[in-house]
C-alpha positions in Angstrom: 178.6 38.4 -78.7 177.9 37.8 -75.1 175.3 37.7 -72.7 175.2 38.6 -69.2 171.8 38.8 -67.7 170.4 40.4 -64.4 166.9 40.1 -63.1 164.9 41.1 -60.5 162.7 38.2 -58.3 159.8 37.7 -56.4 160.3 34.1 -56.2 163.6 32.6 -57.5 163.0 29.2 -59.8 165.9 27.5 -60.7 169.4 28.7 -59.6 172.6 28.1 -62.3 174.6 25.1 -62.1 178.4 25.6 -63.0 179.0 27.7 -65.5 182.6 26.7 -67.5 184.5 29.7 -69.3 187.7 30.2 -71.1 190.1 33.4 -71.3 188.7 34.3 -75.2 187.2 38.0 -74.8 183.9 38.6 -76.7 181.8 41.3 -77.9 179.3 41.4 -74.4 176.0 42.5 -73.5 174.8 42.8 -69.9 171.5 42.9 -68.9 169.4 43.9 -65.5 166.1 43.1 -64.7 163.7 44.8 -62.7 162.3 42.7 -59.8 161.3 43.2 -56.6 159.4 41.5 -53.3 156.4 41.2 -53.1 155.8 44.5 -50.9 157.9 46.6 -53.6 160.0 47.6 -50.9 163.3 45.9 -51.9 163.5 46.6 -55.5 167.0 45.1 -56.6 168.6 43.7 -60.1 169.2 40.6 -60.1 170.6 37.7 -62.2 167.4 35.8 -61.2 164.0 35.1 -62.8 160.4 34.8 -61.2 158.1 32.7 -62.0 155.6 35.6 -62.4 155.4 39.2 -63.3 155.3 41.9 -60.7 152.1 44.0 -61.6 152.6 47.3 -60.3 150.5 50.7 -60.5 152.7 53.7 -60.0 151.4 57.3 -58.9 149.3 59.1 -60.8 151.4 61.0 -63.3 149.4 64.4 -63.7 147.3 66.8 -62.0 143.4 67.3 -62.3 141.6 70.0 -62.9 137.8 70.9 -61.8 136.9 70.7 -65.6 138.0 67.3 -66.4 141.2 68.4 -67.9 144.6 66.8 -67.0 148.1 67.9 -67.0 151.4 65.6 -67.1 154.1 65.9 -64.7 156.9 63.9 -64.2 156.3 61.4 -61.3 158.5 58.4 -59.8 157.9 54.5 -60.3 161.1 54.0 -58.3 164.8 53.2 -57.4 166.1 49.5 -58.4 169.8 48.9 -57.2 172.3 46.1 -58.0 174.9 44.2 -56.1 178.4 44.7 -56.7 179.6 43.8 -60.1 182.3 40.9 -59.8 184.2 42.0 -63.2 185.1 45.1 -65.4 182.8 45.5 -68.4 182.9 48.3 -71.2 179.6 49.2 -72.9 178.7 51.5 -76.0 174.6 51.4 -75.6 172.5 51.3 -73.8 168.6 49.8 -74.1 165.6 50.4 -71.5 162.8 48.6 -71.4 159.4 48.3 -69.8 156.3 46.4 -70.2 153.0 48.5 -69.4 149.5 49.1 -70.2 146.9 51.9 -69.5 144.7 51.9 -67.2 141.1 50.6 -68.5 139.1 51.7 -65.7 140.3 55.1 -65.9 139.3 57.8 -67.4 139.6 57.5 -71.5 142.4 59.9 -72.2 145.0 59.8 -74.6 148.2 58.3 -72.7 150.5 59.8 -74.6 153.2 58.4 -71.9 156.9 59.4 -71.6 159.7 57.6 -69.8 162.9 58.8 -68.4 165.9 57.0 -66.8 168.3 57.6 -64.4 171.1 55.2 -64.2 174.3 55.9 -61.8 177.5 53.8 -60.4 178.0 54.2 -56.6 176.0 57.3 -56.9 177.6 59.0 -59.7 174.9 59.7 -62.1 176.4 58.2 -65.8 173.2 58.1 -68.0 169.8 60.0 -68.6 168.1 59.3 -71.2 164.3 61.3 -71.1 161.2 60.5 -74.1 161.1 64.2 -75.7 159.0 65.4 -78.2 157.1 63.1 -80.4 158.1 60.0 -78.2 154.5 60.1 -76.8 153.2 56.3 -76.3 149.5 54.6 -75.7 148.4 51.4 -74.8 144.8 50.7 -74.9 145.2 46.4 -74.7 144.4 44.3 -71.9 146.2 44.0 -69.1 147.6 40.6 -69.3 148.5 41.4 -73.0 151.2 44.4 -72.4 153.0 46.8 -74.7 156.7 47.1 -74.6 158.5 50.6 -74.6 162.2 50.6 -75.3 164.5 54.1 -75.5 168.2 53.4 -76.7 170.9 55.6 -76.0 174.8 55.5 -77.5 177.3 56.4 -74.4 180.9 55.1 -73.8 181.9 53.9 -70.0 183.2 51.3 -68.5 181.9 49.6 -65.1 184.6 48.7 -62.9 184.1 45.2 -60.4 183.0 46.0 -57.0 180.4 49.1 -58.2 176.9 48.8 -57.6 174.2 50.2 -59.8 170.8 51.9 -59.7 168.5 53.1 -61.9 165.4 55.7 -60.9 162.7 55.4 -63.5 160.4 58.2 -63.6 157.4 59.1 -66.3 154.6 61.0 -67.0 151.0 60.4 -68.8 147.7 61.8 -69.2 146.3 58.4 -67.7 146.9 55.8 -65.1 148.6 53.0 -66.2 150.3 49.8 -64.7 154.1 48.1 -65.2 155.1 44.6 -65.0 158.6 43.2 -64.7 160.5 40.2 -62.7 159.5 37.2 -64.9 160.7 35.8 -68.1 158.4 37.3 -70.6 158.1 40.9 -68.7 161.6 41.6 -68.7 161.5 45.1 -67.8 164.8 46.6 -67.5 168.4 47.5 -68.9 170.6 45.7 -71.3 174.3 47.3 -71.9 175.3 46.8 -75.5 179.2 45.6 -74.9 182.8 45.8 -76.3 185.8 44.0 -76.5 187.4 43.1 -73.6 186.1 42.7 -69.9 183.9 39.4 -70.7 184.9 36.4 -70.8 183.3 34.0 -73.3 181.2 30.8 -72.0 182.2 28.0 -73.5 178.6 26.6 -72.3 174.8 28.0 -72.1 174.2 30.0 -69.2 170.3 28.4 -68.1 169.1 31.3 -65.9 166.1 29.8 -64.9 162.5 27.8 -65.5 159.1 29.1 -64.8 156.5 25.7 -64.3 152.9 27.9 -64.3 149.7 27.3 -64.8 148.4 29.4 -68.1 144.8 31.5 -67.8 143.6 34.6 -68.8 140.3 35.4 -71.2 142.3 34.2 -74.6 141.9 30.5 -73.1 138.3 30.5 -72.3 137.2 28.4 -75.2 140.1 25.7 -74.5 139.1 22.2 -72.5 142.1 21.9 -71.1 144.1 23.8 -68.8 148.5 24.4 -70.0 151.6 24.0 -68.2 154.4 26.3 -69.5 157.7 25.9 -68.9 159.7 29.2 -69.8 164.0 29.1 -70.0 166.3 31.7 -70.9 169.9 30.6 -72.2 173.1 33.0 -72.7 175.6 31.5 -75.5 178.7 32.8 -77.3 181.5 32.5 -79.0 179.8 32.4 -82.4 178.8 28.9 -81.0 176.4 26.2 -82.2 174.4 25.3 -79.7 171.3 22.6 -79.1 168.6 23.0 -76.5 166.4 19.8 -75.8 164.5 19.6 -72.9 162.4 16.6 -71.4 160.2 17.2 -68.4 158.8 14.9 -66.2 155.5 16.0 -64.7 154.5 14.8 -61.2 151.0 14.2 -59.2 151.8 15.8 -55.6 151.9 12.0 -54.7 155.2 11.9 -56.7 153.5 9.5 -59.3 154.1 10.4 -63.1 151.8 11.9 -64.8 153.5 12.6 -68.5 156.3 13.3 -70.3 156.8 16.1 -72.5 160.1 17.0 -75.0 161.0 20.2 -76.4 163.6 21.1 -79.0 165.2 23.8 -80.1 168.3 24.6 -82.0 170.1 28.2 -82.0 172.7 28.8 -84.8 175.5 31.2 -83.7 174.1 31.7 -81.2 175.4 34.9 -80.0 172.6 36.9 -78.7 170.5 36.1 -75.1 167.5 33.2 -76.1 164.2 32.8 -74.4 162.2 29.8 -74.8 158.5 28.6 -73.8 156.2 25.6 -75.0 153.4 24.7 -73.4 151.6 21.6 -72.9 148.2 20.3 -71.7 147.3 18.8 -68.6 144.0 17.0 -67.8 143.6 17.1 -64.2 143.3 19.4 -61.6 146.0 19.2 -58.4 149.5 20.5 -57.4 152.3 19.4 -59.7 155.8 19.0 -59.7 158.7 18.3 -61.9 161.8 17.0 -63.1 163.6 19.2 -65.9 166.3 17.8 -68.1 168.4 20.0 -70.3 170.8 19.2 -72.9 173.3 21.4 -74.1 175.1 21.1 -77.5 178.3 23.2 -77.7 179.9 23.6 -80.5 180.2 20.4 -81.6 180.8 18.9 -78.6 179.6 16.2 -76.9 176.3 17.2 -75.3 174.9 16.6 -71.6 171.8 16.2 -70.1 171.9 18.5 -66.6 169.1 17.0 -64.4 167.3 20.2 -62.8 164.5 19.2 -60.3 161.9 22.3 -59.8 159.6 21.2 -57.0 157.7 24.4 -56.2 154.3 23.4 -56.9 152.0 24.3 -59.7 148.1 24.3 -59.0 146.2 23.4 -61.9 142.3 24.7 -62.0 139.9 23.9 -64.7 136.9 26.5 -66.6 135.3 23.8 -68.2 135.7 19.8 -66.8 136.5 17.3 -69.6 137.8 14.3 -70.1 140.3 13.1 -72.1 141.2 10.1 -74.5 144.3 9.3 -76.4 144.6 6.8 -79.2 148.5 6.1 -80.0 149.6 4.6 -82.9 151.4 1.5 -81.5 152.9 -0.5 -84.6 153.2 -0.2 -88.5 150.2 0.6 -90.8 150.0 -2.9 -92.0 149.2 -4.0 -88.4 146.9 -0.7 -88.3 146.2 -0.5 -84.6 144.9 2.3 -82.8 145.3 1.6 -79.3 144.8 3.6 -76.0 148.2 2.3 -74.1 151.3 3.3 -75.5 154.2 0.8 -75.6 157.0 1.8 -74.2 159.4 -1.2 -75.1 159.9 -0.2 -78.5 159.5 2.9 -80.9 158.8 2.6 -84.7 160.7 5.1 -87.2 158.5 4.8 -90.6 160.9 6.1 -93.8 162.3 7.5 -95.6 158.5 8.5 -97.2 159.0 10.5 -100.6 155.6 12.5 -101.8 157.2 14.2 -104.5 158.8 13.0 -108.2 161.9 14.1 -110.0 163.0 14.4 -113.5 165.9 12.0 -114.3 168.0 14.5 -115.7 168.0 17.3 -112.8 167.1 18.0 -109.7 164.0 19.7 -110.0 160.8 18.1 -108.0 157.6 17.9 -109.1 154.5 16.3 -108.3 154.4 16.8 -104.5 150.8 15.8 -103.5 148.9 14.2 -100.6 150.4 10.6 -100.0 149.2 8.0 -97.6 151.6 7.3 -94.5 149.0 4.8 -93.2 145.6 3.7 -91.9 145.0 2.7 -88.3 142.0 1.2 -86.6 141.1 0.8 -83.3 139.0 -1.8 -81.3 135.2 -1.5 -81.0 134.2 0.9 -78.7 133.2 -0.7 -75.4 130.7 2.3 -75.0 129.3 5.5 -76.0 131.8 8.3 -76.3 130.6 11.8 -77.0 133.7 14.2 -78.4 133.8 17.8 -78.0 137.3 17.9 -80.0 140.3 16.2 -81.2 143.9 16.5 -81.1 146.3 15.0 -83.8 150.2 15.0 -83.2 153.2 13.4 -85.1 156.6 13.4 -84.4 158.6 13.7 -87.7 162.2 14.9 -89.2 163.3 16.0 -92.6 166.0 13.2 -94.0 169.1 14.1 -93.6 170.8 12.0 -96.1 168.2 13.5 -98.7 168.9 16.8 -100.2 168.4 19.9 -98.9 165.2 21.2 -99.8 163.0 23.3 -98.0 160.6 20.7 -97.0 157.2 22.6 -96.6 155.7 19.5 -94.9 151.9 19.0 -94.1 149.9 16.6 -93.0 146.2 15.3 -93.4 144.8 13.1 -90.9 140.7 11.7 -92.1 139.5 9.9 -89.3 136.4 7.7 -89.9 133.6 5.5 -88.0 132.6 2.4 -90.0 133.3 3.4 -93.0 131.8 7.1 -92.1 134.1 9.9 -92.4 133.8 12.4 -89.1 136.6 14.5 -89.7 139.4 15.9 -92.4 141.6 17.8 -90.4 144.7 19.7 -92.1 146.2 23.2 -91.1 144.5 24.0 -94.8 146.9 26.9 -95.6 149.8 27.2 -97.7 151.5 29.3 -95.4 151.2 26.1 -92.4 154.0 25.1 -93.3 156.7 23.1 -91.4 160.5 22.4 -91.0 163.0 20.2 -89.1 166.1 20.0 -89.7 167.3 17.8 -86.9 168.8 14.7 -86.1 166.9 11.4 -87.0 166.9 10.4 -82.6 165.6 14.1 -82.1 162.3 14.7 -84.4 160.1 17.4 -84.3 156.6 17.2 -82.8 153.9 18.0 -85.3 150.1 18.9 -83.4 146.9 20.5 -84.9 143.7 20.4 -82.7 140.2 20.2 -84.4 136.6 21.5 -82.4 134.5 18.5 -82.9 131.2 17.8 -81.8 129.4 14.4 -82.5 128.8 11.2 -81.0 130.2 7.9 -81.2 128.1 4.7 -80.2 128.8 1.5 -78.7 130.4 -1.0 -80.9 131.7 1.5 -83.4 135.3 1.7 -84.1 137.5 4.6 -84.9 140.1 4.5 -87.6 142.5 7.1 -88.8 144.2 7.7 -92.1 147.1 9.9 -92.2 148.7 11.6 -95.0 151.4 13.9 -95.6 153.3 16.0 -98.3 156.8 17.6 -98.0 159.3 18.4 -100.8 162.1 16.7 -98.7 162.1 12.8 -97.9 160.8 12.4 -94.1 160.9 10.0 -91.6 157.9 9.7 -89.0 157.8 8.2 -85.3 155.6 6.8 -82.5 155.8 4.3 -79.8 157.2 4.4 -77.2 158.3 8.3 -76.3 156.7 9.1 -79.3 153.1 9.9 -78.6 152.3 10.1 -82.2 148.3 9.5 -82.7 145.0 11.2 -81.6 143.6 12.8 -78.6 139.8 12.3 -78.1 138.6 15.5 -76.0 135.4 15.5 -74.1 133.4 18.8 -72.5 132.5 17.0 -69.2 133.4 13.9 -70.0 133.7 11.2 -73.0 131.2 8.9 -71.6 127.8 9.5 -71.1 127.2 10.2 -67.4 124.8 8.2 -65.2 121.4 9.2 -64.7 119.7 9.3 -61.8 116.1 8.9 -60.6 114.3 9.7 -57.6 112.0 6.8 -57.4 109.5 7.3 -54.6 109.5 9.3 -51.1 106.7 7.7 -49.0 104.9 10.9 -48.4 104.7 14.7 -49.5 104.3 16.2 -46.5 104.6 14.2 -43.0 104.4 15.7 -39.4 107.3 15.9 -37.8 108.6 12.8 -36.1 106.8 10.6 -38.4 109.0 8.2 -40.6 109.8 8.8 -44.0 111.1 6.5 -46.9 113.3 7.4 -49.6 114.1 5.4 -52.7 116.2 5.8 -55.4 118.1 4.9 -58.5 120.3 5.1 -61.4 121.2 3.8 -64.8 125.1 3.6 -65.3 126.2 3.7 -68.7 130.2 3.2 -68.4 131.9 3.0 -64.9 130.5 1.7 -61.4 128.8 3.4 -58.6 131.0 4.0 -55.9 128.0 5.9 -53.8 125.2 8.1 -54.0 124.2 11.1 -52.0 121.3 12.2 -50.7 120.8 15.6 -49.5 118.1 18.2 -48.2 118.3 21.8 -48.3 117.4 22.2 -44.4 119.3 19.4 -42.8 122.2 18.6 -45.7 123.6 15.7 -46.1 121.3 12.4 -45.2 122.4 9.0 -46.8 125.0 7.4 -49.0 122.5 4.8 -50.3 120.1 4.2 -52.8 117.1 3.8 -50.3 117.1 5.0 -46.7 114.3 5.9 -43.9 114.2 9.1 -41.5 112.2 10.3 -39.0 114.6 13.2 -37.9 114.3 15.4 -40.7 113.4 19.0 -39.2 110.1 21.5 -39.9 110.0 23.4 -43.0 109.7 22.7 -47.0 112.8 20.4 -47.7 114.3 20.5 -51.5 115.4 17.0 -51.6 118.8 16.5 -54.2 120.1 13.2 -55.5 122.8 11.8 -57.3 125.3 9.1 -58.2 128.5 9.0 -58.1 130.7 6.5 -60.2 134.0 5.8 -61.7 132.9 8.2 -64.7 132.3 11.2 -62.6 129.2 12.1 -61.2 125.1 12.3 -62.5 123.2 15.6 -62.7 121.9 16.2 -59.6 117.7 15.7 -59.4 115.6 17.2 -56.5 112.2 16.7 -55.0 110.1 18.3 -51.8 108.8 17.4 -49.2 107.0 19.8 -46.4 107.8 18.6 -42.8 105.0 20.3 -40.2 103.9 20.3 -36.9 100.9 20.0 -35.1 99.4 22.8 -32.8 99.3 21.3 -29.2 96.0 22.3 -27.1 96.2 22.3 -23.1 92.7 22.1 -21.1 93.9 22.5 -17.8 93.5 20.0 -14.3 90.8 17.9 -14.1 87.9 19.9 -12.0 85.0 19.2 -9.8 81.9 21.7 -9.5 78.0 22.3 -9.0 75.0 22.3 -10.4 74.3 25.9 -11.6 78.0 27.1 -10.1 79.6 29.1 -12.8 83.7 27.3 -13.7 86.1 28.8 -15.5 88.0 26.9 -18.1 91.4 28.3 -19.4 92.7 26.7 -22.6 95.8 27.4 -24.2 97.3 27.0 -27.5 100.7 26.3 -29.3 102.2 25.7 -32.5 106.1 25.6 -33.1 105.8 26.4 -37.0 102.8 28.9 -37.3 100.2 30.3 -35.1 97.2 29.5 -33.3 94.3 31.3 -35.1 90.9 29.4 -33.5 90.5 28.4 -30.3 86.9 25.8 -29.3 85.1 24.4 -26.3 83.1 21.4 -26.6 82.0 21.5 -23.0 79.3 18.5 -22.4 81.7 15.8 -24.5 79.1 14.9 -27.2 81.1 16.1 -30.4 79.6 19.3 -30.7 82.0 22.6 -29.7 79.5 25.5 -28.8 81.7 27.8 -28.2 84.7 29.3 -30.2 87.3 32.2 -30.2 90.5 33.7 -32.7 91.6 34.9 -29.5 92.2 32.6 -26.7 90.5 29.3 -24.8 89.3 31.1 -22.0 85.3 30.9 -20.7 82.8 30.3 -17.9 80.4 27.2 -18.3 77.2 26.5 -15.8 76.9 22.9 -15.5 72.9 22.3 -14.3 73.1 18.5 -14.1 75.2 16.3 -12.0 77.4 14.1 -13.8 81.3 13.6 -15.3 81.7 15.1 -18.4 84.8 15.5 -20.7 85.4 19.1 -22.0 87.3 18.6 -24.7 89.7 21.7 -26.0 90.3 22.0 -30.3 92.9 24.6 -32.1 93.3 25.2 -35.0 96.6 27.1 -36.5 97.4 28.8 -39.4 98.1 25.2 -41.6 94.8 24.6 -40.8 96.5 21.1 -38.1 94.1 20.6 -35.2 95.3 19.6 -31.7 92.3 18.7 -29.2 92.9 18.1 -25.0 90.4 17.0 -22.7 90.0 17.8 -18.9 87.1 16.1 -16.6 84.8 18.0 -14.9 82.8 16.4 -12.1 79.7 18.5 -11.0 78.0 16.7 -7.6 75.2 17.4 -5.2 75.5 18.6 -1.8 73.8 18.4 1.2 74.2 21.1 3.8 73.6 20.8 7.1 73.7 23.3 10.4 74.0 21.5 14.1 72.6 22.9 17.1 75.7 24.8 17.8 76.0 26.3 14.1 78.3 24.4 12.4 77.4 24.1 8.5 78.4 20.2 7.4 78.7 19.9 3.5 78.5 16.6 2.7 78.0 14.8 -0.4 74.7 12.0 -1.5 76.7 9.3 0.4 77.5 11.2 3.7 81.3 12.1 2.9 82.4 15.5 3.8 82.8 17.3 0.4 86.5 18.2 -0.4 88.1 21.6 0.9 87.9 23.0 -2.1 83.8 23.1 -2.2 83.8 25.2 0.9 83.5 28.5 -0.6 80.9 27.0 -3.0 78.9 25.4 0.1 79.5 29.0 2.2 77.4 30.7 -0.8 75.1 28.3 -0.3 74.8 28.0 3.3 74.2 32.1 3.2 71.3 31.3 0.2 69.3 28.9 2.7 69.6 31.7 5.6 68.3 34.4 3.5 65.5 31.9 2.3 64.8 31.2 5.3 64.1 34.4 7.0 61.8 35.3 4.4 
């Protein structure tokens, strides 16, 4: 059997290299995919896969009522139409199917959903195939976690080359619900079950694509680490034997490496369409790219890697921040070395390991129990590590020169600190058990992670014994490729993070303007500093260095946040205050001259650029003492009786309770007034100087005093 398979695409991945084909005619199966832009305007089926699923909610598919009640009606998702076919193809069956989900946020009814399908060549309707009766479907999951519904239908026709097809899909529920289609996983669409003749059989796979996406969703909340998946479908036939190994090269955006991951599959007759996925951890955040490998084994025939480059980012976002640590197992147990760089130089293949007996007469086995592959230590640690989990992976193969048992293998790995055992981790169910039945170059990767929580201190070592059981001879691998050992995981990092300290700021509060020191510090357990930040909740950012000075930080309460920044990630951040005020400013007015027993009129005012004034005060004679007072402004009349200079000196208060003071001089002087034979009135001061314009008025009320005293 055959397969032919059509998809539709919001973004196309990879596109088909050369296919190779012979004249042999095959059983065939065709399939379409629904796909579409992004818009949903141009629906088509296509041969193509997306690298993600179309999520689409169709119109409501019944009618309300006043009184809550609902009834169904049939309603359309839509048209999807194909390109012209390039060959003839006769087809006995035909399957639909759609990936969907209810509605959550809906009302609760019972879906009870119904599909039909339209399918028709250049227009022609040529198959309907409707849901009746007790086909009646719900779907109360999540909406990243779909249901599938499938109808089958038996019909005879045959497609001609040069017809195009289309298919409306219509249905009806008692709730909302949503469809997905276009990627690998949600392949919504039609497959045509096939018949002799109209096919021709590929000699080779058919690779119709690879999704490179980042994995999320609520079922990977509790994981550290974020997952690449790579998703590929194949088509093989001709009752074929065919091998699927794939190596991927992961880039940084930069174009440097960041890892190298193998898959390996085999499919045995492999006559029906295969879909693949493996997944695999990454530890950073950033865009990615890669390089795909993939080698196809026809047959028996010689296989070839075909070098696929997908550069179509990936962006990698994190939950939780950690920090990873790998361990490799970098020579043979009696060297016993755990070691954090892998050799690439050389691989080690350990075996053939036997951990079962036989009875000399037969070939029955027996005695298949825990036996010790190795032990392997690492070096000292250099620091405190605090682990949140571990990893453990080996790559292993059944011998093939042993006989052919089915090898249940399992492995044990205890993994100790001087002499103290931290962990015994084993799948621990009969049923966890594993096969390979590959070549002895292409093993098999065995991987268990184990939630951990503990703490490892400085000059402790880490060693790890591994054991294993299998009722077939193995062999087991690491170095170079093989990235056989353990993986350290850390929630937030493995090392203990630096600490910082706010040491002293010169001063809790300070007026504005006024200098302020800032000191600070850290203790740095593994890594170095590279800087430290200073920062204040008014004015951000203020210094890169431990200590500092500032006299521009503006008015208000400051928050004041500090911390380090090293090579092992970044402190907790610690904060202080500080309370940056100003002063209210007083004004007194212009320096005045007056008179004995002539009323003046002072006019203070008052400002304060983070409050209010709330008390005004005259001191008017200068000796300390303020007589006088307001909560309203600085404005009074003051007799002065004596001649003499005095300094008035003006005091506000605002709502801090800050003074500001001002002082203006007042100079009260004696005058003489005189009246000449002709009438003129001279005002003159004690030593004969005519007294300043501004007097006049004064000197006029005085003048008019003496003439009313004198004709008394």
């Amino acid at each position: 059997m055959q397969a032919i398979r059509f998809s539709l695409l919001a973004v196309l991945v990879l596109a088909v290299s050369g296919m190779l084909s012979n004249d042999v005619s095959a059983e065939g199966e065709m399939h379409f995919k629904l796909t579409a832009d992004i818009d949903l305007e141009d629906r088509e089926l296509s041969e193509a896969y997306g690298d993600e699923s179309i999520e689409e909610q169709p119109p409501s598919a019944y009618t309300q009522f006043s009184n809550s009640a609902r009834s169904r009606e049939w309603t359309e998702i839509g048209t999807w139409n194909s390109e012209d076919l390039d060959a003839d193809f006769s087809f006995t069956g035909i399957e639909f199917n759609m990936w969907w989900v209810e509605d959550d946020e809906d009302e609760n009814y019972n879906a009870r959903m119904q599909m039909r399908w339209t399918l028709s060549a250049d227009g022609n309707e040529i198959a309907h195939y409707q849901d009746t009766g007790d086909d009646e479907y719900t779907c109360e999951r999540d909406r990243w976690d779909p249901c599938e519904w499938v109808g089958f239908m038996e019909i005879s026709e045959t497609f001609v080359a040069g017809q195009s097809l289309s298919v409306k899909i219509e249905y009806q529920s008692f709730q909302d619900i949503f469809i997905f289609y276009n990627d690998m996983r949600d392949d919504s669409g039609i497959l045509f079950e096939g018949s002799e003749g109209g096919i021709e059989c590929v000699t080779e796979p058919h690779f119709y694509g690879i999704a490179f996406y980042s994995i999320d969703g609520p079922d990977w909340d509790t994981h550290l680490r974020d997952r690449l998946a790579i998703d590929f479908d194949v088509d093989v036939s001709c009752d074929a034997v065919i091998g699927v190994d794939v190596i991927a090269e992961i880039y940084y955006e930069s174009g440097d490496l960041y890892d190298t991951w193998k898959y390996t599959n085999y499919l045995v007759n492999g006559t029906e369409p295969e879909y693949f996925w493996f997944e695999e951890s990454i530890s950073e955040a950033g865009n990615y790219t890669s390089n795909v490998w993939i080698q196809w084994c026809n047959g028996g025939e010689q296989c070839v890697w075909d070098l696929r480059e997908y550069t179509n980012p990936v962006t990698i976002e994190f939950q939780t921040e950690y920090e990873e640590i790998r361990y490799f197992i970098n020579d043979f147990p009696d060297n016993g070395t755990l070691d954090t760089d892998i050799d690439y130089s050389v691989y080690y293949e350990l075996g053939p390991l036997r951990s079962w007996e036989s009875e000399n007469q037969g070939v029955s086995r027996f005695g298949n129990d825990w036996t010790t592959i190795g032990t392997w230590t690492s070096e000292d640690l250099t620091d405190n590590l605090s682990i949140t989990g571990m990893q453990f992976s080996m790559w292993w193969v059944e011998d093939p020169d042993d006989d052919d048992y089915d090898a249940d293998f399992q492995m044990r790995w205890t993994v100790e600190s001087d002499g103290e055992v931290l962990v015994v981790a084993d799948y621990g169910e009969e049923d966890y058990n594993f096969e390979c039945e590959q070549d002895r170059y292409d093993p098999c990767l065995w991987i268990l992670r184990y939630n951990f929580d503990d703490r490892l201190n400085q000059g402790a070592n880490i060693s790890v014994t591994i054991e294993y059981k299998s009722w077939q001879d193995v062999f087991v691998y690491y170095g170079k490729f093989f990235n056989s050992g353990i993986l350290l995981e850390c929630e937030g990092g493995c090392y203990d993070a630096p600490v910082a300290f706010i040491d002293s700021i010169s001063a809790q509060q300070a007026e504005q303007g006024d200098s302020v020191d800032f000191n600070g510090s850290a203790i740095v357990n593994y890594g170095e500093i590279t800087d430290y930040l200073w920062e204040s909740s008014i004015d951000g950012p203020l210094s890169n260095f431990s200590s500092f000075n500032t006299s521009n930080l503006s008015l208000g309460n400051h928050t004041i946040y500090f911390s380090v920044n090293t090579t092992n990630g970044v402190s907790e951040i610690v904060n202080a205050t500080i309370w940056i005020y100003a002063t209210p400013v007083a004004t007194a007015g212009i320096d005045v001259t007056g008179y004995p027993s002539v009323p003046i009129q002072f006019s203070g005012v008052g400002s304060d650029e983070d409050g209010t004034v709330v008390l005004y005060e005259w001191d008017f004679d200068g000796d300390g003492v303020f007589e006088w007072n307001s909560g309203d402004n600085g404005v009074e009349i003051y007799i002065y009786n004596i001649e003499g200079i005095y300094n008035a000196t003006l005091r506000v208060t605002d709502n801090d309770g800050f003074t500001g003071t001002d002082v203006v001089r007042v100079t009260i002087i004696v005058v003489n007034v005189t009246i000449d034979d002709e009438g003129n009135v001279n005002v003159t001061d004690d030593d004969g100087e005519p007294v300043p314009s501004l007097s006049t008025i004064f000197a006029v009320v005085l003048v008019s005093l003496v003439a009313l005293f004198r004709r008394s």
